[in-house]
C-alpha positions in Angstrom: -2.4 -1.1 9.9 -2.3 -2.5 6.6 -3.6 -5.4 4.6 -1.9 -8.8 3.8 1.7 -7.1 3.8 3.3 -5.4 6.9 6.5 -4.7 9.2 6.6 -8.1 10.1 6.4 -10.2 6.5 9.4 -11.7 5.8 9.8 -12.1 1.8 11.7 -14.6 -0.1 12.1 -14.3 -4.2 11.4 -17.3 -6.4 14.0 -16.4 -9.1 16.5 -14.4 -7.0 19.3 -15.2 -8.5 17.9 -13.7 -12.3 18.7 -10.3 -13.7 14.7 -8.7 -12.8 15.2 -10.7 -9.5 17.9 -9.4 -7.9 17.4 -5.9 -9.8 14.1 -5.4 -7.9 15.3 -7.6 -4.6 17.8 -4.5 -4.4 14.7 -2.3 -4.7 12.7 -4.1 -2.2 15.2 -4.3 0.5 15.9 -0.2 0.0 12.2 0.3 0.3 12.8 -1.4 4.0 11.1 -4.8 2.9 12.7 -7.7 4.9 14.2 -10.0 2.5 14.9 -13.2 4.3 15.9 -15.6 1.2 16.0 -16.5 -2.1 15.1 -19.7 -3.9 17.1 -20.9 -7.5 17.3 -24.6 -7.6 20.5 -26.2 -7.5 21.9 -22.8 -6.2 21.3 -23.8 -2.6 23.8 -22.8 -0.1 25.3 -19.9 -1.8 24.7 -16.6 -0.9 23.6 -13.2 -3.1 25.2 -9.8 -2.1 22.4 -7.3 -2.6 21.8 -3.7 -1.6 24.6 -4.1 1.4 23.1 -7.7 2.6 24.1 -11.0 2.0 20.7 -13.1 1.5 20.8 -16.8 1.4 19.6 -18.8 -1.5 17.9 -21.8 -1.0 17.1 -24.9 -3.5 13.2 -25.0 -2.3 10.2 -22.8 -0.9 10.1 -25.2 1.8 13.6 -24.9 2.7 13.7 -20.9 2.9 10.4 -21.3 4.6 12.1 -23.8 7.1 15.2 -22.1 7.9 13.7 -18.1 7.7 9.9 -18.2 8.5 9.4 -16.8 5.6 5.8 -16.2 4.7 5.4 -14.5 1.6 7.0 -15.4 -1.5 7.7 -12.8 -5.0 7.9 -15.2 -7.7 10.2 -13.4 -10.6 10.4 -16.9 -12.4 10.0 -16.9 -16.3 6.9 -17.9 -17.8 7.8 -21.4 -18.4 8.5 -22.2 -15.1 5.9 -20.2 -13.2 3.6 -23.0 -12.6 5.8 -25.2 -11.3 7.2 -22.2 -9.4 3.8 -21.5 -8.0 2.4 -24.7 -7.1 5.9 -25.5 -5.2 5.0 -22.4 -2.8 1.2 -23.8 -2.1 3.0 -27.0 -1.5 5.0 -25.5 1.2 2.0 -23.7 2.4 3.5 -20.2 1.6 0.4 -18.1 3.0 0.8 -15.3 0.2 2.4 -15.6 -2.9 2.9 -12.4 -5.5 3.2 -13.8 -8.7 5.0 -10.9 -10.7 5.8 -12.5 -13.6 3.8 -11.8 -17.0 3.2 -13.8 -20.6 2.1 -17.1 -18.2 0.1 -19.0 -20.6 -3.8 -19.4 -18.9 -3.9 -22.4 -19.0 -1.4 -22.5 -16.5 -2.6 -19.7 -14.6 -5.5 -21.6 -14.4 -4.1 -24.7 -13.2 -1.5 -23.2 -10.4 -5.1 -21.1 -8.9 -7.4 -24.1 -8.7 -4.5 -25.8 -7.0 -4.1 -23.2 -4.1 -8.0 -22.7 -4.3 -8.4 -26.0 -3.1 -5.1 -25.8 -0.6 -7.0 -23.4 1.0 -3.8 -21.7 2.9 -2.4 -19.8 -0.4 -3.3 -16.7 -1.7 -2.1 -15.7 -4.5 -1.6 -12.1 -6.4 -1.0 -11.4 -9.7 -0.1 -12.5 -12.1 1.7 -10.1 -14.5 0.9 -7.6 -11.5 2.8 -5.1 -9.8 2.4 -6.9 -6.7 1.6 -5.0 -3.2 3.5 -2.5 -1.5 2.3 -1.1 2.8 4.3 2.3 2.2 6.7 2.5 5.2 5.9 -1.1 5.8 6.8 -3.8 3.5 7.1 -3.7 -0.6 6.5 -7.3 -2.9 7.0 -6.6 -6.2 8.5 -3.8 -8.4 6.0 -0.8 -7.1 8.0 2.3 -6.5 8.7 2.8 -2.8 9.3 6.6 -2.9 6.6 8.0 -4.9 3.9 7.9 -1.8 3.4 8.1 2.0 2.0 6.1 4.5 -1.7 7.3 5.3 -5.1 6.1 5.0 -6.4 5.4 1.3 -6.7 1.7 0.1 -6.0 0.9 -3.3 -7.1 -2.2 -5.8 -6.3 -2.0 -9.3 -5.9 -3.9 -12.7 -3.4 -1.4 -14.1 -0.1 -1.0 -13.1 0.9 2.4 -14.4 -2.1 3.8 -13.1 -1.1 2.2 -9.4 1.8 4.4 -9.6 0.0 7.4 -10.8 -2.9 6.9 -8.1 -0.6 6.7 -5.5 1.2 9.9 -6.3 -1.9 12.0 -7.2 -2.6 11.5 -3.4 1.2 11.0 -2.0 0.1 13.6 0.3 -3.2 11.9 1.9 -0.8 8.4 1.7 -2.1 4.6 1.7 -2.4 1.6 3.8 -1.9 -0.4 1.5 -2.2 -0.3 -2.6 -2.6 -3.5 -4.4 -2.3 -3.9 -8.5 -4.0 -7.4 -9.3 -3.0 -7.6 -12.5 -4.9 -8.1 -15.9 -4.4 -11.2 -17.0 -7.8 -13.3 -17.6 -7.3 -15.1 -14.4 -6.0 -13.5 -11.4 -5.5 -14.8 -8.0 -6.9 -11.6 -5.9 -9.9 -9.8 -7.3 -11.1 -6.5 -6.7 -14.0 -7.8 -4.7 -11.2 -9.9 -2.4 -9.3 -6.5 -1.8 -12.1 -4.6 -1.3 -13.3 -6.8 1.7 -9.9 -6.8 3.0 -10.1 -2.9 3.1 -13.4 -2.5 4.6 -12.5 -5.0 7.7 -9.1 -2.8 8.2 -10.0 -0.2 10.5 -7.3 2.5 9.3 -8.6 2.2 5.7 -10.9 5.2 5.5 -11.6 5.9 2.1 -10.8 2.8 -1.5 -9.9 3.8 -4.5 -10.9 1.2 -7.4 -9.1 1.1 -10.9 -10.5 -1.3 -13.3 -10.3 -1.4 -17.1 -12.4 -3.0 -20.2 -12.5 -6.7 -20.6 -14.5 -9.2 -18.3 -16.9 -8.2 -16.0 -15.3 -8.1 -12.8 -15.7 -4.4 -12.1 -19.7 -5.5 -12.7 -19.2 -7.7 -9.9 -17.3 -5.5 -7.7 -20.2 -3.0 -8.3 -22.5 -5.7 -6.8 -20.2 -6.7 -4.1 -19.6 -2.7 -3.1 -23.7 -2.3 -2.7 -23.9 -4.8 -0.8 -20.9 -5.1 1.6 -18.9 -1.9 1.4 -19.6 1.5 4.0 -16.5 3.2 3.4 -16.2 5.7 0.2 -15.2 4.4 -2.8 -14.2 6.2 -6.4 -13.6 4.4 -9.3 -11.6 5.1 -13.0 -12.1 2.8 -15.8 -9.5 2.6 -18.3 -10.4 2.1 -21.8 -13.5 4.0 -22.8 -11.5 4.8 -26.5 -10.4 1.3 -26.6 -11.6 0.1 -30.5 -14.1 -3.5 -30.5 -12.2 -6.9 -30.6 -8.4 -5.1 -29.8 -6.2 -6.1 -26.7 -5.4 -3.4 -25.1 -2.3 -4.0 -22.9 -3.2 -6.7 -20.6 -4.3 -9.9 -22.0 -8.1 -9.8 -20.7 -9.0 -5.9 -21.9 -10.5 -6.9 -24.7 -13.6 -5.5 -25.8 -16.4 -8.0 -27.4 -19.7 -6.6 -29.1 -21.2 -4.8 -26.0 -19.7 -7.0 -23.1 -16.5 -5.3 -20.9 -17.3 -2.0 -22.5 -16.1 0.8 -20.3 -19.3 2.5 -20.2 -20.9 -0.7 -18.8 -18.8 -0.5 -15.5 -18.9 3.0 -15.3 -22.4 2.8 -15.0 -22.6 -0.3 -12.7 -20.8 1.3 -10.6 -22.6 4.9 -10.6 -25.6 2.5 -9.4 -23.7 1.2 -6.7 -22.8 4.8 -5.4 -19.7 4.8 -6.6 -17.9 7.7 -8.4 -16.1 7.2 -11.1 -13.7 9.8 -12.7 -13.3 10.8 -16.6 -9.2 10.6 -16.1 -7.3 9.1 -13.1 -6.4 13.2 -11.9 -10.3 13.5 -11.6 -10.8 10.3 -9.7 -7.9 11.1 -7.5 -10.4 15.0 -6.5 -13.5 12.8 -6.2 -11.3 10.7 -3.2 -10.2 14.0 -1.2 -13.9 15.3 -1.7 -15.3 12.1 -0.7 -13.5 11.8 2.8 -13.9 16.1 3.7 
């Protein structure tokens, strides 16, 4: 099994017809992602050549949707446009949209997530995320298909470079499914959403957890793990070096005074029962000696 991508999605790209969009449609489709469609306004009715197939283009969401059943949606739209990109999709009641694109200006973010909060059929990843790759399943985003297997590890993270590393650390134990939020301010999945999906997925034995400084939502996953979470769970924090009042990287690790300090997570989660590793390569051992 897997969680929120599988076999059977069928994955249209918002912003096919752009250089990153067909670049990493090509990608997804070799991974052995179904690609039903594409969506450029104005473009409707032609057709893209990519990796072997010819995929439709459509001028809406709700069109592809219509004519493919398509029911998640990779947005690789520029930053101006994302928002409009994005609430388009919750209008069409696109049931997961991966929002890949990054420099989206908050306030926008913002505005496109209370908007499928309150649809209450969207969810949304990302953005400026990696998206969400089921190895031997389905791939949505830009995550490299053939550094992994297929196994039993769930994985949530902020980072997307670390996503990769995580998953090949443990390519031999393999995932059901690795997710890289993003680390933007606001983000439509949070680790505590991921986390809940993994513990209801009965072939999920073991999480890992990658946060980083900024925010306290690793504080609240901490909470959230206490309280909710039986399966083993190992955490890495990235940042502990990070210098006071620098972005570092993603637009919400940012260190203030005392608050989103590395430390403070790391010990959150210790109280929780989590581990958490010094380096990713350490949190990857404390996984394979947590499910032994």
């Amino acid at each position: 099994m897997a969680i929120l991508l599988n076999a059977n999605s069928k994955v249209i790209v918002q912003g096919m017809t752009g250089s990153e969009g067909k670049k990493h449609t090509e990608r997804m489709i070799k991974s052995g992602t179904k690609i039903v469609g594409g969506v450029t306004p104005g473009k409707g009715g032609q057709s893209l050549e990519v990796a072997g197939q010819n995929v439709p283009v459509f001028n809406s969401v709700q069109e592809a949707m219509a004519a493919t059943g398509a029911n998640v949606s990779v947005v690789f739209v520029p930053p101006k446009f994302a928002k409009a990109a994005v609430v388009e999709a919750v209008d069409a009641v696109m049931p997961l949209v991966v929002v890949i694109t990054e420099g989206i200006p908050v306030h926008d973010t913002a505005h496109f997530f209370t908007y499928a909060q309150k649809s209450g059929k969207t969810r949304i990843i990302g953005p400026n995320c990696p998206g969400i790759i089921s190895p031997g399943l389905s791939n949505a985003g830009i995550i490299p298909a053939d550094i992994t297997t297929k196994g039993s590890i769930g994985l949530v993270s902020k980072s997307g470079t670390l996503t990769y590393q995580m998953m090949y650390e443990l390519r031999d134990l393999g995932f059901t499914t690795a997710i890289g939020i993003g680390g933007d301010p606001i983000i439509g999945t949070t680790h505590i959403d991921a986390l809940r999906e993994f513990e209801n997925d009965p072939d999920t034995k073991a999480i890992v957890m990658i946060g980083e400084i900024g925010g306290d939502a690793e504080e609240k996953a901490a909470e959230f793990i206490k309280a909710n979470i039986k399966k083993p769970v190992v955490a890495y924090v990235a940042g502990f070096t990070a210098p006071e009042g620098k972005t570092m990287g993603h637009a919400g690790a940012i260190v203030s005074g005392s608050s989103g300090t590395a430390e403070a997570k790391k010990v959150a989660l210790e109280k929780a029962g989590v581990k958490v590793g010094k380096t990713p390569s350490e949190t990857a051992l404390l996984l394979r000696a947590a499910i032994k």
